[in-house]
C-alpha positions in Angstrom: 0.0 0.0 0.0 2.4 2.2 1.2 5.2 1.3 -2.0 2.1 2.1 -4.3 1.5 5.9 -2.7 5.2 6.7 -3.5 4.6 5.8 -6.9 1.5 7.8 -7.0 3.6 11.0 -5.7 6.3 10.0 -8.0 3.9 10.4 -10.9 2.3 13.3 -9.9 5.5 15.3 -8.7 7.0 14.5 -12.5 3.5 16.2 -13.8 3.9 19.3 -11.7 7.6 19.6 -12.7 6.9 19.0 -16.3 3.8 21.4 -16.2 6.0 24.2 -14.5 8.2 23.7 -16.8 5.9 24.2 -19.4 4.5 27.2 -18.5 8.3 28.8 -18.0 8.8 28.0 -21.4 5.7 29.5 -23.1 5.6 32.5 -21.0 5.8 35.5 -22.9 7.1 33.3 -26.1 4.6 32.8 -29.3 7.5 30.6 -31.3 8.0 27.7 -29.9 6.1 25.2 -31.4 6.1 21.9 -30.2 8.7 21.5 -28.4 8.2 22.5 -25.3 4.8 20.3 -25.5 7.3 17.3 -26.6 9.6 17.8 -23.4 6.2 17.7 -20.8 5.0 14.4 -23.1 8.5 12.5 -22.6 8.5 13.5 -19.1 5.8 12.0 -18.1 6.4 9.0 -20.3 9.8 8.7 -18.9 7.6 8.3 -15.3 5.7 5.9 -16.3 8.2 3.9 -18.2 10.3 3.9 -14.4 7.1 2.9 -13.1 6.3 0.2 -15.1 9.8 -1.7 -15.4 9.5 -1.4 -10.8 6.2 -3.1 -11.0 7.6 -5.5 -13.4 10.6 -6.5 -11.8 9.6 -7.6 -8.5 12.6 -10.0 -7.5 14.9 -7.0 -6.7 18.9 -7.8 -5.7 19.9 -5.6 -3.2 23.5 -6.3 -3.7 23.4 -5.7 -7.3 21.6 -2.9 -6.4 24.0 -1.2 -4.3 27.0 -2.7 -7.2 25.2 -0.5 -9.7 25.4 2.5 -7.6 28.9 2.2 -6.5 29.9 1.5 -10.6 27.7 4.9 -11.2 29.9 6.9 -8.5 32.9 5.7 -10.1 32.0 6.3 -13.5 30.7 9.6 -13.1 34.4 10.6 -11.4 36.1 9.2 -14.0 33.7 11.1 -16.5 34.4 14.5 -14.4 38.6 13.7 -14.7 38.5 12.6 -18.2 36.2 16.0 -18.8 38.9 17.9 -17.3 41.7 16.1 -19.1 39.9 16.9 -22.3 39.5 20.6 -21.3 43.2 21.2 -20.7 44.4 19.2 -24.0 42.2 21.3 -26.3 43.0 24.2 -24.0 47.0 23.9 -25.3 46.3 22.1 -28.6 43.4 25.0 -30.3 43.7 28.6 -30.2 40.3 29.6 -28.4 38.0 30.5 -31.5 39.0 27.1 -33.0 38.1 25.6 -29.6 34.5 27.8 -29.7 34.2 26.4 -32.7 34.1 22.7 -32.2 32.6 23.1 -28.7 29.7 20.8 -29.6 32.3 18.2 -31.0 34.4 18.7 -27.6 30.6 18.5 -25.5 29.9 15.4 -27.4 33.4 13.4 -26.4 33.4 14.0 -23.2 29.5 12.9 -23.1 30.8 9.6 -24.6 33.5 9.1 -22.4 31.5 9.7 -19.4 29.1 7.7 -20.7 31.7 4.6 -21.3 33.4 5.0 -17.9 29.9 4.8 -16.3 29.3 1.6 -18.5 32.6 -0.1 -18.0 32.5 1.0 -14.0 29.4 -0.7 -13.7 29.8 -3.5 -15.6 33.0 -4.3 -13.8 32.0 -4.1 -10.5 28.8 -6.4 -10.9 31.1 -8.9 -12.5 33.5 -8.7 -9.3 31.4 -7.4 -6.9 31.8 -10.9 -4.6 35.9 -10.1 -5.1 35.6 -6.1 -4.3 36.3 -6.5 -0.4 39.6 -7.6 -1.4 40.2 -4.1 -2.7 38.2 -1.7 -0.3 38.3 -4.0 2.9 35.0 -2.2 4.5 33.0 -2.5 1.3 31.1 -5.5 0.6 28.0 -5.8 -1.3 26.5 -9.3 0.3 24.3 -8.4 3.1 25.2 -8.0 6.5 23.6 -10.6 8.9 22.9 -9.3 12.4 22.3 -11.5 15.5 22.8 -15.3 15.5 23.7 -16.8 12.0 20.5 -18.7 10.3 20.1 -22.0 9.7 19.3 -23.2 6.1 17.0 -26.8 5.6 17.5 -28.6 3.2 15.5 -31.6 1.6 15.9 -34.6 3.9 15.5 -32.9 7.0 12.1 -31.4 5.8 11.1 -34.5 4.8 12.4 -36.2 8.1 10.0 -34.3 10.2 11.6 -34.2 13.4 13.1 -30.5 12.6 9.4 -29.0 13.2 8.7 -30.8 16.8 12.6 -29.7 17.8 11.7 -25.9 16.7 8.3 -26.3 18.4 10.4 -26.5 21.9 11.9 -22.4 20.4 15.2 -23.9 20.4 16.3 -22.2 17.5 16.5 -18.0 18.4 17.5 -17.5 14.8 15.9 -17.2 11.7 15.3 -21.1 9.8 15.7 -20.3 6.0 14.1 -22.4 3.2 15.9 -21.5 -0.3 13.6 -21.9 -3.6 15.4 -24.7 -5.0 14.9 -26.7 -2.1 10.9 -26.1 -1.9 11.2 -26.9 -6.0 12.9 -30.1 -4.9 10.2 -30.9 -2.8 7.6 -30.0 -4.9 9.2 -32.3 -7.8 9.9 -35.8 -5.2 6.0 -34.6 -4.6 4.7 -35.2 -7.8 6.6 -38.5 -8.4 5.1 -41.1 -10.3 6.7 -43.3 -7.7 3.6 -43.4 -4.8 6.8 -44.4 -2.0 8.2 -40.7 -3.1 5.2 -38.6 -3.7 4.1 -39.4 -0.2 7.8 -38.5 1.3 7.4 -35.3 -0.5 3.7 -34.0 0.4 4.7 -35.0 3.8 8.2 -32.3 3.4 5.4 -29.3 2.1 3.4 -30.7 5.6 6.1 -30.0 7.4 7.3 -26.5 5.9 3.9 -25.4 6.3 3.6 -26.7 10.2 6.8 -24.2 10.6 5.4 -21.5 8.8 2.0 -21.5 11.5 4.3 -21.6 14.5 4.7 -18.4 16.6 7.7 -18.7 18.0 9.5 -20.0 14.6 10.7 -17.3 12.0 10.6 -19.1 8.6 11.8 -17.3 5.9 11.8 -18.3 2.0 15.6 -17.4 0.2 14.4 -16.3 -3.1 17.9 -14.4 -4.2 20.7 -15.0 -6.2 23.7 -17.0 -5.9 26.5 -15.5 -6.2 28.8 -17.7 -9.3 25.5 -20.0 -9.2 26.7 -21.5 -12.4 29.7 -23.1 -10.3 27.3 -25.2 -8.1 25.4 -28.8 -10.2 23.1 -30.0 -7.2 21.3 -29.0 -4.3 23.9 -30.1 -2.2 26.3 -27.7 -3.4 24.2 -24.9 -3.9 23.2 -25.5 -0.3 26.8 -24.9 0.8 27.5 -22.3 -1.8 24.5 -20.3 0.0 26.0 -20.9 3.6 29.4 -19.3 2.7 27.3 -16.5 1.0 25.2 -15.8 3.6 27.1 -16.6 6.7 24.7 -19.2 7.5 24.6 -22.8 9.4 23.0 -25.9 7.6 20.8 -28.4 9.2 20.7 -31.9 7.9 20.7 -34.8 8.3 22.4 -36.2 5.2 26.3 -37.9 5.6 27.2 -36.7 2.7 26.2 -32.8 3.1 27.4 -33.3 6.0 31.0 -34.5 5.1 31.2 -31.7 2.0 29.9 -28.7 4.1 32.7 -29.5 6.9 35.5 -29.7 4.1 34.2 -26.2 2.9 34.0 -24.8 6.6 30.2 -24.6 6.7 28.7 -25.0 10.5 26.7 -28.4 10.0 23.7 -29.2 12.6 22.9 -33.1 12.2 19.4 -33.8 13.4 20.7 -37.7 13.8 23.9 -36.4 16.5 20.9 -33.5 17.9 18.2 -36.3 18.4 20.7 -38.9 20.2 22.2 -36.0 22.1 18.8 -35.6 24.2 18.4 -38.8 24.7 18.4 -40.4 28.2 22.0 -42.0 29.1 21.5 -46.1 29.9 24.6 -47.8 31.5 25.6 -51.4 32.2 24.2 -52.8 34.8 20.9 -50.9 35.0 17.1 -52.7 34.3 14.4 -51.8 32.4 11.3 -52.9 31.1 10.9 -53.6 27.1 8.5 -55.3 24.7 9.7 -57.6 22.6 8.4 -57.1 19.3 10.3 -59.5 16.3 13.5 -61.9 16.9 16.9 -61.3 16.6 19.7 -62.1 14.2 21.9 -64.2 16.1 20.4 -67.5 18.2 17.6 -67.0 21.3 17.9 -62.9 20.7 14.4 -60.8 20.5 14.4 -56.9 19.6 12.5 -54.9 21.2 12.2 -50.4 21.1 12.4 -48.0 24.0 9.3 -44.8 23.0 12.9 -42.6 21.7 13.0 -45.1 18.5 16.2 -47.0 20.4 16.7 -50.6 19.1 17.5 -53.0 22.4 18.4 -56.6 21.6 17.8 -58.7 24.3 19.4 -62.1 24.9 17.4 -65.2 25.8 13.7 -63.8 24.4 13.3 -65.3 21.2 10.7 -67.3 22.9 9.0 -63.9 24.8 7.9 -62.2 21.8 4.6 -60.0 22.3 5.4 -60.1 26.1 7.0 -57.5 28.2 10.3 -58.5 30.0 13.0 -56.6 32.4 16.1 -56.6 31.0 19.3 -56.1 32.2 21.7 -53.7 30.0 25.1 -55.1 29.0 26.4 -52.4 26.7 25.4 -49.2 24.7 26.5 -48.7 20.9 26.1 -44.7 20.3 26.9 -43.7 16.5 25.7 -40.8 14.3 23.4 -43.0 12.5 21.6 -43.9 15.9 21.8 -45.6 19.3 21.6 -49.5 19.8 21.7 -51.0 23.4 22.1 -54.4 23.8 20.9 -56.5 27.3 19.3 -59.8 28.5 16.8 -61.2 30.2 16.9 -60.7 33.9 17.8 -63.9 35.2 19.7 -65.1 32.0 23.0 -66.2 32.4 25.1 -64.0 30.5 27.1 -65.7 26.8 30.5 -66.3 27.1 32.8 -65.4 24.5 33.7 -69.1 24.0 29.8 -69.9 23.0 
């Protein structure tokens, strides 16, 4: 509302200037013809054009923004030196009624030239604007993140789930980002043919959506440019390429994004290490109380789950399957892929290593 009553002045402060200057010109003068009328026309034109191409372009880069300006600065000194250059050469070279003379040649150089240095400033600088801090050390066009970095999703920790119930608890006191190409991704394992990966998919948008209704989680959609994006082939990389851009951690909880990110020196949260971090510490020695729901791998062993999703293999309750027994634990396996703990059967005698 408010971006639509600045273009409304805008449009009607170019009509009063052009209609001033109007009336300046035809006061008092009979002989003007159309030209004055011409100037007020392309005026406003010129207005509405500048509207039009801001409504139009509605995926604005602030970085390119601010690249464009700079290159303008600097091309518009270079113009004013070169201009000055140009007026002290002809100044030696031509007497001054030959200079008088080609005065409009001399105006319409050093409008080129200006013209050219503000071309060649900005094109240089959006072509190396990611590079320029290493030349002016305090300017940098990539945006400035204040407070705690973000973190940035990607696909199989949408699709996971467990990321929305761990923000639910307000963990998280920055910002979660979801880039495009990631909801794309989503969208596309959605509409698989395959019914195993359209359902893995739908249930990634349920989840995005869940985060977007919560109060206390600030989900915010990347919709801007990588920097160099034709460097990066997957997701994977442009995930990482968009850390280093933005300053940003990544949460995942995929080895392999996991393994490249570190190599770059991208902060990596794994859901798998956060998930088996919180969960309650069993030691040899203590009991507790498990269902055993299949059998085992190895002779007399029955599987049961503790309500965490923790496999416990119990020895000596092949033959208790469906009931509930106490079992002593013998040892706990952690690794980044999960947690297994391993017992028997209060009561059992424990295997020995010859058996």
């Amino acid at each position: 509302m408010i971006l639509n009553v600045i273009r409304a002045v805008f449009f009607i402060l170019v009509g009063i200037v052009a209609s001033a200057y109007l009336a300046r010109a035809l006061n008092g003068q009979q002989h003007l013809g159309w030209g004055p009328y011409l100037i007020m026309l392309g005026g406003v034109l010129l207005a509405f054009a500048v509207i039009t191409i801001d409504v139009l372009v509605r995926k604005k880069n602030l970085s390119a923004l601010a690249g464009l300006f700079f290159g303008l600065l600097v091309g518009i000194l270079i113009s004013l030196a070169l201009a000055y250059l140009a007026d002290q050469i002809t100044g030696v070279f031509l007497q001054r009624a030959t200079r008088s003379a080609y005065q409009p040649v001399i105006m319409g150089g050093k409008l080129l030239l200006g013209l050219c240095a503000c071309y060649l400033s900005v094109s240089l600088i959006l072509q190396t604007k990611d590079d320029f801090r290493f030349i002016i050390p305090y300017v940098e066009f990539s945006r400035a993140m204040r407070g705690p970095k973000p973190y940035i999703l990607d696909t199989s920790v949408i699709i996971d789930g467990r990321i929305a119930e761990v923000a639910a608890t307000g963990i998280f006191e920055s910002r979660l980002v979801v880039p495009r190409f990631v909801i794309n991704e989503l969208q596309a394992v959605a509409d698989s043919s395959d019914r195993l990966k359209r359902g893995r998919g739908r249930r990634g948008l349920e989840v995005l959506k869940k985060l977007q209704e919560m109060p206390r989680v600030e989900l915010h959609v990347w919709d801007g440019v990588l920097a160099n994006s034709d460097k990066f082939e997957g997701v994977d990389q442009k995930l990482v390429g968009l850390a280093q851009q933005e300053t940003a951690r990544i949460i995942t909880n995929d080895y392999n994004l996991n393994k490249v990110a570190g190599l770059h020196g991208v902060a990596v949260v794994n859901i798998n290490d956060l998930a088996n971090a919180v969960k309650s510490a069993v030691l040899p020695g203590e009991k507790m109380r498990i269902r055993i729901v299949k059998p085992g791998e190895a002779s007399g062993q029955g599987v049961g789950y503790l309500d965490d999703g923790t496999m416990v293999v119990v020895e000596g309750s092949r033959d208790k399957i469906g009931t509930e027994v106490e079992v002593l634990v013998t040892n706990a396996v952690q690794t980044s892929a999960g947690r297994m703990i391993f017992g028997r059967c209060n009561g059992t005698p424990e295997r020995s290593m010859e058996s």
